[in-house]
Biopython code that builds the backbone (N, CA, C, O; Angstrom):
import numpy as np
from Bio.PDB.StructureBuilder import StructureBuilder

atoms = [
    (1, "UNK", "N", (-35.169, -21.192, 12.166)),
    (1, "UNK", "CA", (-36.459, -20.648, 12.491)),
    (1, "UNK", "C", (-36.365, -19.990, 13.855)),
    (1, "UNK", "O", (-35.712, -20.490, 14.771)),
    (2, "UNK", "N", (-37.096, -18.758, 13.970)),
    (2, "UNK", "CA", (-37.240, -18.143, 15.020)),
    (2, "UNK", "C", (-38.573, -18.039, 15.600)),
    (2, "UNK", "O", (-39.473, -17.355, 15.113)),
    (3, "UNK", "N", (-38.698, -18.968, 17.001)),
    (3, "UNK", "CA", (-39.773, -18.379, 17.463)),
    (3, "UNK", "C", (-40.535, -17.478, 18.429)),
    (3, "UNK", "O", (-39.982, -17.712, 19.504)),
    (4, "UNK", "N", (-41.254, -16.803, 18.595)),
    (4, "UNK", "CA", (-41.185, -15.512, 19.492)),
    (4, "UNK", "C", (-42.573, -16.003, 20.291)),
    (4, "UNK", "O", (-43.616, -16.390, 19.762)),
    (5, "UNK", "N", (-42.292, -15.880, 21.656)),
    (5, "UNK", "CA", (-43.249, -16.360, 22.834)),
    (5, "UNK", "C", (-43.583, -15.202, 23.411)),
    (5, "UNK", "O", (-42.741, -14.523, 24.000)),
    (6, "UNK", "N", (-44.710, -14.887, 23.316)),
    (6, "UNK", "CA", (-45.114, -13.730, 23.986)),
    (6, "UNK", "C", (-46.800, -13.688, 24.539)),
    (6, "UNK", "O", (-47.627, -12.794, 24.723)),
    (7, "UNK", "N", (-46.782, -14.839, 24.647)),
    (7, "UNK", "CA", (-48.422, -15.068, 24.991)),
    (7, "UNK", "C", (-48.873, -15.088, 26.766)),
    (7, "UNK", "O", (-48.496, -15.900, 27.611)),
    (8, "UNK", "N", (-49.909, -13.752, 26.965)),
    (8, "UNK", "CA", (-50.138, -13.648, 27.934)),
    (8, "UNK", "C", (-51.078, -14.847, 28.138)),
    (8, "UNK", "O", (-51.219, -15.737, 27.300)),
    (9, "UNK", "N", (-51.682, -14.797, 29.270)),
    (9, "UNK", "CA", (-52.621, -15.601, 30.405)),
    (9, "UNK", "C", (-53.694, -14.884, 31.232)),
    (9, "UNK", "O", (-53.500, -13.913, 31.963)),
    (10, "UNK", "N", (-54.738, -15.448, 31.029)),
    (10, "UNK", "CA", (-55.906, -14.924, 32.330)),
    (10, "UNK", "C", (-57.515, -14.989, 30.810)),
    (10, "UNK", "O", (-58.675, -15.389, 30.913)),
    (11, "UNK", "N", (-56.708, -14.361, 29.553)),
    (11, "UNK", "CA", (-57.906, -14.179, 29.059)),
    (11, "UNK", "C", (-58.592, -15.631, 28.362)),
    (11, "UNK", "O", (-58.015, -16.556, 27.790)),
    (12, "UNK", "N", (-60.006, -15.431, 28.648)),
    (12, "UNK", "CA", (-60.690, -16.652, 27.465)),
    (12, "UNK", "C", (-60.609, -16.656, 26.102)),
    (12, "UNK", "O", (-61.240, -17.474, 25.433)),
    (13, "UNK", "N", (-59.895, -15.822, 25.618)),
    (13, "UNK", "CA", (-59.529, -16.072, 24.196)),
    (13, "UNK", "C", (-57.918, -16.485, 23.743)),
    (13, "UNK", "O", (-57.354, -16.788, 22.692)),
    (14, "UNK", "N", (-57.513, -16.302, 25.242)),
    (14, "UNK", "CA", (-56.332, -17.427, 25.081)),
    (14, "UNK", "C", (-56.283, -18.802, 24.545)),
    (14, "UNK", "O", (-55.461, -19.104, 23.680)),
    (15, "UNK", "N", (-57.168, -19.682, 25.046)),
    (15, "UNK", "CA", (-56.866, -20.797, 24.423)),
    (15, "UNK", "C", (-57.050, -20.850, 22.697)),
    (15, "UNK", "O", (-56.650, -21.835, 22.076)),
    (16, "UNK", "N", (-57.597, -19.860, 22.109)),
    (16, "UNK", "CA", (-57.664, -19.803, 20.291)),
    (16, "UNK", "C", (-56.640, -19.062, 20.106)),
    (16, "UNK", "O", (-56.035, -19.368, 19.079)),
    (17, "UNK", "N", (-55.948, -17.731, 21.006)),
    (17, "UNK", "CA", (-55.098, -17.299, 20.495)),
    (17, "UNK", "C", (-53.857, -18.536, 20.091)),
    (17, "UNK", "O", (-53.250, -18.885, 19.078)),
    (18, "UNK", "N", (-53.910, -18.923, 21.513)),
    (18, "UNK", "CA", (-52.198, -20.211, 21.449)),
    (18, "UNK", "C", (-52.748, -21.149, 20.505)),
    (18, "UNK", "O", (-51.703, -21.566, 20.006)),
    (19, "UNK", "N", (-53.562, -21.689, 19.994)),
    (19, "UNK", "CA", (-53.926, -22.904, 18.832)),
    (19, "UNK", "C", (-53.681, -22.332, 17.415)),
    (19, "UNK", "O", (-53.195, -22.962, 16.476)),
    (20, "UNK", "N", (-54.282, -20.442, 17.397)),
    (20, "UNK", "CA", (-53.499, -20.103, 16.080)),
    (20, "UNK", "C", (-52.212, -20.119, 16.038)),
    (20, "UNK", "O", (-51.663, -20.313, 14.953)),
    (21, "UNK", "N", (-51.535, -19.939, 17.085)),
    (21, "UNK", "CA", (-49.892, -19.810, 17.210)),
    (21, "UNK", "C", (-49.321, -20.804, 16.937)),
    (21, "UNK", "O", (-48.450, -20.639, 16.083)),
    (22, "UNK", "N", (-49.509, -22.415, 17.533)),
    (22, "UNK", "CA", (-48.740, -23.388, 17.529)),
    (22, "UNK", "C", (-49.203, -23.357, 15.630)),
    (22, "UNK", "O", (-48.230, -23.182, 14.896)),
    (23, "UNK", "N", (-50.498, -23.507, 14.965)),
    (23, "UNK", "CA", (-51.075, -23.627, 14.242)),
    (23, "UNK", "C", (-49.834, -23.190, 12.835)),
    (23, "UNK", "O", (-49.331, -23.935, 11.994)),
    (24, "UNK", "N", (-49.608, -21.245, 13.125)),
    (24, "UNK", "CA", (-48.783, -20.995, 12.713)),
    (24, "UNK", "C", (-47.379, -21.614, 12.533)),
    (24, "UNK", "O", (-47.027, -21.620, 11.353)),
    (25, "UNK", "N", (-46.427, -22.173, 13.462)),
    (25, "UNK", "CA", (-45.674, -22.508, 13.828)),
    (25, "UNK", "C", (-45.279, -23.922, 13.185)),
    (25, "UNK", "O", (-44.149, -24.406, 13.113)),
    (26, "UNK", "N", (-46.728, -24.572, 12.646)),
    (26, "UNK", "CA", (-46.602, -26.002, 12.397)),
    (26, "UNK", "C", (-46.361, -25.697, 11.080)),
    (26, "UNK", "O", (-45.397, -26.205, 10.507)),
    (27, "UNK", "N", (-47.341, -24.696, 10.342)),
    (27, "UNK", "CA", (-47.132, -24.595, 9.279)),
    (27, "UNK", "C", (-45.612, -23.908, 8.349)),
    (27, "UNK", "O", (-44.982, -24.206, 7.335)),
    (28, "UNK", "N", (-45.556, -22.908, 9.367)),
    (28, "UNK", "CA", (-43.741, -22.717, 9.133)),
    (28, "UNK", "C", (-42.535, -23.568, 8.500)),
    (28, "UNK", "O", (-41.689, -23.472, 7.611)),
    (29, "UNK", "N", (-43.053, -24.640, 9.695)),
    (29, "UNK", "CA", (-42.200, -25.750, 9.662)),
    (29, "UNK", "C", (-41.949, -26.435, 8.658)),
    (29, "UNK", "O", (-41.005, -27.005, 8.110)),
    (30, "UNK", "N", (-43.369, -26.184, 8.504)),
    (30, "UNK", "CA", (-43.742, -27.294, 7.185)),
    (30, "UNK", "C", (-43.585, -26.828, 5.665)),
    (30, "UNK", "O", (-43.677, -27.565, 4.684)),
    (31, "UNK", "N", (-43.341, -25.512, 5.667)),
    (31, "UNK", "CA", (-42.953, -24.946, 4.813)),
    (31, "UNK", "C", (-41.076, -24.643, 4.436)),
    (31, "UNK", "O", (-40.512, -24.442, 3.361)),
    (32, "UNK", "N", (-40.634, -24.715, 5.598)),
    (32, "UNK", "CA", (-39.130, -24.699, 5.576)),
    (32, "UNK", "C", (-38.696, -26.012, 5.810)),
    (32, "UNK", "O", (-37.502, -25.957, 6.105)),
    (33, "UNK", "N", (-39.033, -26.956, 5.814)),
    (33, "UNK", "CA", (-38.450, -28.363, 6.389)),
    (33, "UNK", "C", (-38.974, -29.643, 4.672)),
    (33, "UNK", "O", (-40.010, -30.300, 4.775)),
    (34, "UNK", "N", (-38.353, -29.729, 3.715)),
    (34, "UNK", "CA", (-38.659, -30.418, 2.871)),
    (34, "UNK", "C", (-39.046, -32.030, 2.751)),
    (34, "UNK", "O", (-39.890, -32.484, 1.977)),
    (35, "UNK", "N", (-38.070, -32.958, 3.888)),
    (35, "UNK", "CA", (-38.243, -33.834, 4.091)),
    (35, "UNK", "C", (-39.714, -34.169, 4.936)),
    (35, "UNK", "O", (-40.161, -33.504, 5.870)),
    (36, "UNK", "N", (-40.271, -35.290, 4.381)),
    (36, "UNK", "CA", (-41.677, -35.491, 4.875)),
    (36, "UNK", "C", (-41.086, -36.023, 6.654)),
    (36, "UNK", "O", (-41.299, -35.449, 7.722)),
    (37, "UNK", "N", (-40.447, -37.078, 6.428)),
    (37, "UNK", "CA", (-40.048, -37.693, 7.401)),
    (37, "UNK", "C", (-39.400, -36.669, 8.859)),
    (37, "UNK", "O", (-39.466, -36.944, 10.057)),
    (38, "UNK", "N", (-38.832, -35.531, 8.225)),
    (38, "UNK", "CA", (-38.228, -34.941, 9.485)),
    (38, "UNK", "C", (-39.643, -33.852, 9.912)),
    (38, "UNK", "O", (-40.319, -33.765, 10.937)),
    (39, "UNK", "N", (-39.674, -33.247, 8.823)),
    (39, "UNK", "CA", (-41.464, -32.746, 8.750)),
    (39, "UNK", "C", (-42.164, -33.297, 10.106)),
    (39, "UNK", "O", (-42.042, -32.777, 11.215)),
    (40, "UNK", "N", (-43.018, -34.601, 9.756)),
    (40, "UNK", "CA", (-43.614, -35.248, 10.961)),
    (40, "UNK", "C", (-42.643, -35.648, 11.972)),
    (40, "UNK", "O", (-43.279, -36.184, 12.880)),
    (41, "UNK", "N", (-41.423, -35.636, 12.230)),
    (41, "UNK", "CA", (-40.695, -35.940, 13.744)),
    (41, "UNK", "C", (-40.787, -34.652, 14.010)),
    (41, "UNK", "O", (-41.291, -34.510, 15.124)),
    (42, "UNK", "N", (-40.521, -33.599, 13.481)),
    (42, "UNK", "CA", (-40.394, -32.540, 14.460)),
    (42, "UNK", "C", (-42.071, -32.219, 15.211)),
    (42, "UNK", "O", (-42.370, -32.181, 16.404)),
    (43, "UNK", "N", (-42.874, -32.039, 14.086)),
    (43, "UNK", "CA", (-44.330, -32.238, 15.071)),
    (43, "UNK", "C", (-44.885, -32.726, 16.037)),
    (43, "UNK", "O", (-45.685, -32.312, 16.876)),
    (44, "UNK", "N", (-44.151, -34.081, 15.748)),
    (44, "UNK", "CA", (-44.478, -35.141, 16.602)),
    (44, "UNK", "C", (-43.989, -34.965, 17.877)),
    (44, "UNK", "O", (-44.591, -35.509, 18.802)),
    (45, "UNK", "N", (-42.737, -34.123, 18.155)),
    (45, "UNK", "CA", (-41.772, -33.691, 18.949)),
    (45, "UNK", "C", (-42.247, -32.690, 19.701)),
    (45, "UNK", "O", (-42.276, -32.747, 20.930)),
    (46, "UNK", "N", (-42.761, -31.434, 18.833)),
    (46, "UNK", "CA", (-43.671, -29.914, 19.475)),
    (46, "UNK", "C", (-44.515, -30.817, 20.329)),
    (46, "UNK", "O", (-44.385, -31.096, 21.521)),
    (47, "UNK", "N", (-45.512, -31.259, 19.350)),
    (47, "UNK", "CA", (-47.114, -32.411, 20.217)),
    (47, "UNK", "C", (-46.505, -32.857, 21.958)),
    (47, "UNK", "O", (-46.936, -32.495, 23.053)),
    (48, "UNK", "N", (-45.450, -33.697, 21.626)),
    (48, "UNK", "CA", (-45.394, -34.655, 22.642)),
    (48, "UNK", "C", (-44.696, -33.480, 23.301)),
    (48, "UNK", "O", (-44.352, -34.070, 24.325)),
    (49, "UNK", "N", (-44.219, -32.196, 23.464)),
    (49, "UNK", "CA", (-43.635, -31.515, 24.559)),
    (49, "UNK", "C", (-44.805, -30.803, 25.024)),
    (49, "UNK", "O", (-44.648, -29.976, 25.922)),
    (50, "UNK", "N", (-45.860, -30.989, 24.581)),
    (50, "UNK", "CA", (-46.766, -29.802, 24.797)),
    (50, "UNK", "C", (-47.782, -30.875, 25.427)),
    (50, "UNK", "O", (-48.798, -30.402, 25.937)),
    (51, "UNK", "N", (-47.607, -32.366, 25.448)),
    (51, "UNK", "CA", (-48.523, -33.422, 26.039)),
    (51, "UNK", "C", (-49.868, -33.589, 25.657)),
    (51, "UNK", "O", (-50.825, -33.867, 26.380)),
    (52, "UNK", "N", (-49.829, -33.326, 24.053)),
    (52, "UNK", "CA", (-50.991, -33.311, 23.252)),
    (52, "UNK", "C", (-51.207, -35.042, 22.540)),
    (52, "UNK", "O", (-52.218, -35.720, 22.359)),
    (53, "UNK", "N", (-49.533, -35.337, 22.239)),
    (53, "UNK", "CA", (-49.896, -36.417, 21.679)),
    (53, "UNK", "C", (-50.407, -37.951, 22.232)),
    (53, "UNK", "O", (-50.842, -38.999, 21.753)),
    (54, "UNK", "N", (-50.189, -37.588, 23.071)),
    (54, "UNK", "CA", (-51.045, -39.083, 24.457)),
    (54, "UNK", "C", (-52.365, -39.297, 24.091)),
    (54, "UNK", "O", (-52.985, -40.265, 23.650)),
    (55, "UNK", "N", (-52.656, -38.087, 24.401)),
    (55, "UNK", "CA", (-54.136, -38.249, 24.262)),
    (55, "UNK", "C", (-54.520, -37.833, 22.863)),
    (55, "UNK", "O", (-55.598, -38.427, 22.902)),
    (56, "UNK", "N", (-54.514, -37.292, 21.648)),
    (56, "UNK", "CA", (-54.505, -37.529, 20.521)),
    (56, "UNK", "C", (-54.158, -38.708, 19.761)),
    (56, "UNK", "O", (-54.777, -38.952, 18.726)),
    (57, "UNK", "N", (-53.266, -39.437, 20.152)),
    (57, "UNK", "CA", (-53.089, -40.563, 19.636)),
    (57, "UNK", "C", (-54.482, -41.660, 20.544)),
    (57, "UNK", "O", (-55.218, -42.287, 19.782)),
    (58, "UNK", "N", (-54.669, -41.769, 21.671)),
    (58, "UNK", "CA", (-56.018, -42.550, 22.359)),
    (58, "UNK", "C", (-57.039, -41.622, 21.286)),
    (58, "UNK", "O", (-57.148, -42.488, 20.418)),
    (59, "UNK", "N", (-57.412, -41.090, 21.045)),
    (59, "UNK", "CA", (-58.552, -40.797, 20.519)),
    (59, "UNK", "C", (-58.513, -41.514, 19.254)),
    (59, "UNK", "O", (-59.158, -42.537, 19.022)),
    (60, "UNK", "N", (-57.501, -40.760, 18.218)),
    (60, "UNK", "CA", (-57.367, -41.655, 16.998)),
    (60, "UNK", "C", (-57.632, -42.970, 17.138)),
    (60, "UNK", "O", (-58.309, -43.413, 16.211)),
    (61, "UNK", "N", (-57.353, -43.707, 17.928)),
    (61, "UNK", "CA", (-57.364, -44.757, 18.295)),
    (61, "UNK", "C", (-59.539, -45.526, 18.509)),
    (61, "UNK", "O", (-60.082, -46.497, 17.981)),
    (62, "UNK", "N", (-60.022, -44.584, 19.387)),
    (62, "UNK", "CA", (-61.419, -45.004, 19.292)),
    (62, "UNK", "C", (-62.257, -44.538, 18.635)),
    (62, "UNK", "O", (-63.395, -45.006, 18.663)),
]
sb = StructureBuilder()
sb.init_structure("model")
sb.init_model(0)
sb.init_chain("A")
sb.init_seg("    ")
for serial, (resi, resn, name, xyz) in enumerate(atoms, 1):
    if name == "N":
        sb.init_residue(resn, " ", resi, " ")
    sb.init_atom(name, np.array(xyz, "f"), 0.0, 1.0, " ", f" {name:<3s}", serial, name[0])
structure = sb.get_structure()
């Protein structure tokens, strides 16, 4: 898989642009990656580099 980073900064429609992107990206994955198990590690992997899953997992949680 190839991924291409090209996302500027400054505008307020940045933060929906980058959520369709990762969005894209998850689904990719999930389309080229057959195993369920490696499937969710690699997500789990994007999440936690991007420091989403800390606090996604506390929420799930309450």
């Amino acid at each position: 898989m190839v991924l291409v980073l090209g996302m500027g900064c400054g505008s307020e429609e940045q933060p929906a642009r980058y959520a369709d992107f990762l969005a894209k990206v998850i689904r990719q994955i999930l389309r080229e990656e057959a195993d369920p198990d490696r499937q969710r590690e690699i997500c789990k992997t994007i999440l936690a580099h991007l420091g989403v899953l800390p606090s996604l997992c506390t929420c799930l949680r309450n």
